[in-house]
LUMGU-178655 format. One record per residue (C-alpha): residue number from 1; residue in three letters; x, y, z. Coordinates in Angstrom, 1 decimal. Each point is the difference from the previous one (the first is absolute). Layout:
<atoms>
<k=NUM; r=ALA; u=X; v=Y; w=Z>
...
</atoms>
This chain:
<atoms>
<k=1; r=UNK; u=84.0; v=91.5; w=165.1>
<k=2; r=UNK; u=1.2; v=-2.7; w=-2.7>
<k=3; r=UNK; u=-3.2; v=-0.9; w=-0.1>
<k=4; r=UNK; u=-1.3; v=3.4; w=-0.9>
<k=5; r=UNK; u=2.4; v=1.1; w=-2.5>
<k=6; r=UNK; u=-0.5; v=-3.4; w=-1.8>
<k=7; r=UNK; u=-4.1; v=0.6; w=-0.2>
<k=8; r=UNK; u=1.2; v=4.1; w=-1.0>
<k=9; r=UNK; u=1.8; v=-1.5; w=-3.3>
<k=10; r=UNK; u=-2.6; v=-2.7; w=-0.9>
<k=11; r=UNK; u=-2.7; v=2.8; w=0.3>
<k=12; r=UNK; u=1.8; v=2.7; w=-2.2>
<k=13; r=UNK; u=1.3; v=-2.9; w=-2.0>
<k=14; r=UNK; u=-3.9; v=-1.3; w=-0.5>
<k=15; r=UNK; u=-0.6; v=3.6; w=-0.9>
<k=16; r=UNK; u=2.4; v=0.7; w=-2.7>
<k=17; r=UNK; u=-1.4; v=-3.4; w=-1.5>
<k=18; r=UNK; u=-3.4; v=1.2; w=-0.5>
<k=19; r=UNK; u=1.1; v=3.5; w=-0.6>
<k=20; r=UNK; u=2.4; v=-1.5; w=-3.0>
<k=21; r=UNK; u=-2.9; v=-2.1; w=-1.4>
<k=22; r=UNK; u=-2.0; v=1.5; w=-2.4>
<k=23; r=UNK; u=-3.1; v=-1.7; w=-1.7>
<k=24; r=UNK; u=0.6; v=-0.7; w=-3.8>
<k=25; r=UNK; u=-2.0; v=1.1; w=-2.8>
<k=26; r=UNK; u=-3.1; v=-2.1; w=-0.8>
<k=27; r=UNK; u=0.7; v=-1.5; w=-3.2>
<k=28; r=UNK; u=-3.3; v=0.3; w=-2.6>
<k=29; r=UNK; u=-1.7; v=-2.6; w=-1.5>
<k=30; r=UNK; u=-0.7; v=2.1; w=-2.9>
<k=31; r=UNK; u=3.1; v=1.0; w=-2.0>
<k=32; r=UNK; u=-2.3; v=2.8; w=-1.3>
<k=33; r=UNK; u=0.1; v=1.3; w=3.6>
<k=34; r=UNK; u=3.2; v=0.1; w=0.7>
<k=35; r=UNK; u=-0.9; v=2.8; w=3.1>
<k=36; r=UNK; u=-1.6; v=-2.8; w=1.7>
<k=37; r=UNK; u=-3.3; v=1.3; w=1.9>
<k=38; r=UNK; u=1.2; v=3.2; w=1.2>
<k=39; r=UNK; u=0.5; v=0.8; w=-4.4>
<k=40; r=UNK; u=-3.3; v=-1.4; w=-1.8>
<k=41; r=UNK; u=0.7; v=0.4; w=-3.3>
<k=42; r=UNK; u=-2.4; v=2.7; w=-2.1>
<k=43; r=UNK; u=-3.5; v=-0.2; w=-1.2>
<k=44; r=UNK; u=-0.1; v=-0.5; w=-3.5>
<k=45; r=UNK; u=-2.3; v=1.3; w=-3.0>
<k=46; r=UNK; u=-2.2; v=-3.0; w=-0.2>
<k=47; r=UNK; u=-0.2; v=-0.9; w=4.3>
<k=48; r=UNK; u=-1.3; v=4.3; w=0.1>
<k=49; r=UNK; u=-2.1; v=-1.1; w=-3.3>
<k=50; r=UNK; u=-2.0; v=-3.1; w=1.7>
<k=51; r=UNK; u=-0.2; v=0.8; w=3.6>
<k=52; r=UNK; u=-3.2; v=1.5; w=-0.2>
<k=53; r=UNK; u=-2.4; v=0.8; w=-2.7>
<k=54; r=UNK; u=-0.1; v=3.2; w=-2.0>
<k=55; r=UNK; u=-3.4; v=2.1; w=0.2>
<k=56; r=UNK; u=-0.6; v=3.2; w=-2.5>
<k=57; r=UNK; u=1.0; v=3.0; w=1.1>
<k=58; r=UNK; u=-1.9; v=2.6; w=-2.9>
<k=59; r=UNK; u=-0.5; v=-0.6; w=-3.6>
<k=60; r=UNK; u=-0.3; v=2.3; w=-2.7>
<k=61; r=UNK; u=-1.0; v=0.0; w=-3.6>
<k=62; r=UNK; u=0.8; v=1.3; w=-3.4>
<k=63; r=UNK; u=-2.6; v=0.2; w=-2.4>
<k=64; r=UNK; u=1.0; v=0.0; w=-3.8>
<k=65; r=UNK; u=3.7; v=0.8; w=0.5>
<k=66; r=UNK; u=-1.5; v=3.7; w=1.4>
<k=67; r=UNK; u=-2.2; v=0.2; w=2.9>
<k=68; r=UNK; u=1.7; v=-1.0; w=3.4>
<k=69; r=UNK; u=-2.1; v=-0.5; w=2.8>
<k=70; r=UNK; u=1.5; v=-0.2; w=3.5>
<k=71; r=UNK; u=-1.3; v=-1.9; w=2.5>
<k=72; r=UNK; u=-2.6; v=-1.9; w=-1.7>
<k=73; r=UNK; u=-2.6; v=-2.0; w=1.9>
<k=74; r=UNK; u=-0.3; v=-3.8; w=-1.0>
<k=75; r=UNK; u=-2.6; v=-1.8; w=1.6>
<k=76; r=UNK; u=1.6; v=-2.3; w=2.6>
<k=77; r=UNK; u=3.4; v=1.4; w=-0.5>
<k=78; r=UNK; u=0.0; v=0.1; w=3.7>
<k=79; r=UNK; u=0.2; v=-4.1; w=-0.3>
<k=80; r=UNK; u=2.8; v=-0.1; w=-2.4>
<k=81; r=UNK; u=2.9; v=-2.2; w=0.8>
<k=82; r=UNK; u=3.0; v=-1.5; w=-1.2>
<k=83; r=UNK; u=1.6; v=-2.4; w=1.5>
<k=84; r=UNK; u=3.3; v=-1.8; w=-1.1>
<k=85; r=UNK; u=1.3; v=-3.4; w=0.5>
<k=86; r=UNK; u=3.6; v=-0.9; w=0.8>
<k=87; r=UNK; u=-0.1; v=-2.4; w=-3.6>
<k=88; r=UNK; u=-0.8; v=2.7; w=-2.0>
<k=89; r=UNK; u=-3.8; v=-0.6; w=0.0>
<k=90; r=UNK; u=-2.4; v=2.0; w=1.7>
<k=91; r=UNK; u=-3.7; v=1.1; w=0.3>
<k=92; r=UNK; u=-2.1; v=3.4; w=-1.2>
<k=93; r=UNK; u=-2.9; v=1.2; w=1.8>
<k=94; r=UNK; u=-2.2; v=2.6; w=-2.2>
<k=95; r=UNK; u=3.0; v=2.0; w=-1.4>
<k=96; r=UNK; u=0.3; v=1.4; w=-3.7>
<k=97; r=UNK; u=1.6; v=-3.6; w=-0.5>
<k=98; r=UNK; u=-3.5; v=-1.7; w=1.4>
<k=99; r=UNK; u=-0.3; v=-2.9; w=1.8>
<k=100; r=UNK; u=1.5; v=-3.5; w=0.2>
<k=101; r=UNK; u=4.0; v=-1.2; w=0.2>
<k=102; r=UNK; u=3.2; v=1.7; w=-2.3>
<k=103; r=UNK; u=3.3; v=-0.5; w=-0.1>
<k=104; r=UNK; u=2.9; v=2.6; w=1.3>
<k=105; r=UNK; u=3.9; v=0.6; w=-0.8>
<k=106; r=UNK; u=1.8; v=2.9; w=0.8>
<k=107; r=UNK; u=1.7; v=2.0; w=-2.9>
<k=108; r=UNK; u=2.8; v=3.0; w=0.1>
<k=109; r=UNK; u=2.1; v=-1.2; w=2.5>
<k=110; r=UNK; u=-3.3; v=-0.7; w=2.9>
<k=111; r=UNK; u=-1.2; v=3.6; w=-0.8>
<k=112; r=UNK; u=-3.2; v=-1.2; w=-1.9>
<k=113; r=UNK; u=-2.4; v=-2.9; w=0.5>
<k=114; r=UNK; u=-1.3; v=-1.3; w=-3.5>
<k=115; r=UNK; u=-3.5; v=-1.8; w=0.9>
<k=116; r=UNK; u=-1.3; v=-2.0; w=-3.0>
<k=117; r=UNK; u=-3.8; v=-1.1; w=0.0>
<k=118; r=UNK; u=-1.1; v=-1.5; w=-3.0>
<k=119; r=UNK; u=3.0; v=-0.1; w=-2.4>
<k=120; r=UNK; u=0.0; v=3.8; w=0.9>
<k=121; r=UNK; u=2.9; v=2.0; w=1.7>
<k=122; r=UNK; u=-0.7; v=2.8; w=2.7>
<k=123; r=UNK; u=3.2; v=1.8; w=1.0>
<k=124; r=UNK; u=-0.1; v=1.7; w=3.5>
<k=125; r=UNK; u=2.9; v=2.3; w=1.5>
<k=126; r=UNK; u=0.9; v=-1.5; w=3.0>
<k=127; r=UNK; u=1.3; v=1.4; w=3.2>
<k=128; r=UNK; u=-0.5; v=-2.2; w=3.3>
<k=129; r=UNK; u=-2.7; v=2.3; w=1.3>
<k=130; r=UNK; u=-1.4; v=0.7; w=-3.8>
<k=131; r=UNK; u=-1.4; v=-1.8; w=-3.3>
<k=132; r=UNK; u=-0.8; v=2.6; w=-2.6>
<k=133; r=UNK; u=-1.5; v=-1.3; w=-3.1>
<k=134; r=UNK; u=-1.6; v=0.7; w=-3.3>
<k=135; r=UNK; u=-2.9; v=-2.0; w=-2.1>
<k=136; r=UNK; u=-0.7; v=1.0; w=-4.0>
<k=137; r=UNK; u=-2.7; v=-0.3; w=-1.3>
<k=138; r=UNK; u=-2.8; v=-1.1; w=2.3>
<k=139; r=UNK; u=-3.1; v=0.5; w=-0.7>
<k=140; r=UNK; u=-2.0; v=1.6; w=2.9>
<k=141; r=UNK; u=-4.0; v=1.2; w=0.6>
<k=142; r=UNK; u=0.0; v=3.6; w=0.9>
<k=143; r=UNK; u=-3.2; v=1.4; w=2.1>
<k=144; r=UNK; u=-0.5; v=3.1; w=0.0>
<k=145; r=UNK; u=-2.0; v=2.7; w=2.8>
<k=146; r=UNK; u=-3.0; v=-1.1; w=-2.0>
<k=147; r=UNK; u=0.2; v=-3.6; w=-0.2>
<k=148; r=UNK; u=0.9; v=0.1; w=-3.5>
<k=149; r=UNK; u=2.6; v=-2.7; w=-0.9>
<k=150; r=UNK; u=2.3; v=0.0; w=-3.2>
<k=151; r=UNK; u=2.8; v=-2.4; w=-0.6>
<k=152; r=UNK; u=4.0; v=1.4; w=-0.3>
<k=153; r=UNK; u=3.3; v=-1.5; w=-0.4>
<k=154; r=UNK; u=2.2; v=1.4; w=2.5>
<k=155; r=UNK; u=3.6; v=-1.0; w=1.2>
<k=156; r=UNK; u=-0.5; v=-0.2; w=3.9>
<k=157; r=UNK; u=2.1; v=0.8; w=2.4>
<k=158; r=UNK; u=0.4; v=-2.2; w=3.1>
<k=159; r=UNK; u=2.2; v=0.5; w=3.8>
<k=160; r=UNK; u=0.4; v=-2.4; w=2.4>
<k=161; r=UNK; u=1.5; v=0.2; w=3.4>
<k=162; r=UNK; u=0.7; v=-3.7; w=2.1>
<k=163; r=UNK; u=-2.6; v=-0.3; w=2.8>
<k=164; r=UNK; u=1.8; v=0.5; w=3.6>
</atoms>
């Protein structure tokens, strides 16, 4: 019976032990996680900015300071990409801008994205589902139902939306 009661106490005592005993916190690497795993810390502006390129969503145009046009059709406007580079660089496919490589900052406390090409400045509003920008002053080829072309200069309007 000794024998019994002894094996009774070292079992409840074995349980209160591992009842009492309670894993610690892991400890993160990163003091900028201080959640550890179970609290990643947020996305930021420029990780949502770069993570995937930017294709154009519509354009539209204003002719002369007067005439707006919504929804015009570029050729290959379909194509158009932008896609932004962690260092502030990044690369333009088609696009009011053109092509080739510009450089990026964000302005207005990470609500716009100022994209220079060329010693030139393009502001775009920015949201991290959104670029909205403006271009003065580009000269464009209008074609009209007849084939006719005449050259304007237009201030075009261009919307992006980050690929999925």
């Amino acid at each position: 019976m000794k024998l019994l009661n002894k094996s009774l106490v070292f079992v409840l005592l074995g349980m209160l032990v591992f009842a009492a005993c309670k894993k610690d916190d892991a400890i993160s690497p990163n003091p900028n996680n201080p959640g550890g795993n179970n609290n990643p810390p947020d996305t930021t502006n420029t990780q949502y900015l770069t993570m995937k390129p930017w294709k154009v969503r519509k354009t539209r145009m204003l002719e002369n300071g007067t005439t707006d046009t919504v929804n015009v059709t570029i050729t290959g406007q379909e194509n158009f990409r932008l896609t932004f580079m962690a260092d502030g660089t990044g690369v333009a496919i088609g696009t009011i801008l053109g092509g080739g490589s510009f450089t990026w900052a964000f302005g207005s406390n990470e609500t716009q994205v100022i994209l220079t090409k060329s010693g030139a400045p393009t502001t775009y509003k920015y949201t991290k589902t959104s670029l909205q920008g403006a271009t003065p002053n580009v000269p464009i080829a209008i074609i009209d139902e007849n084939g006719n072309t005449r050259q304007i200069i237009a201030t075009m309007f261009e919307e992006f939306e980050r690929l999925p």
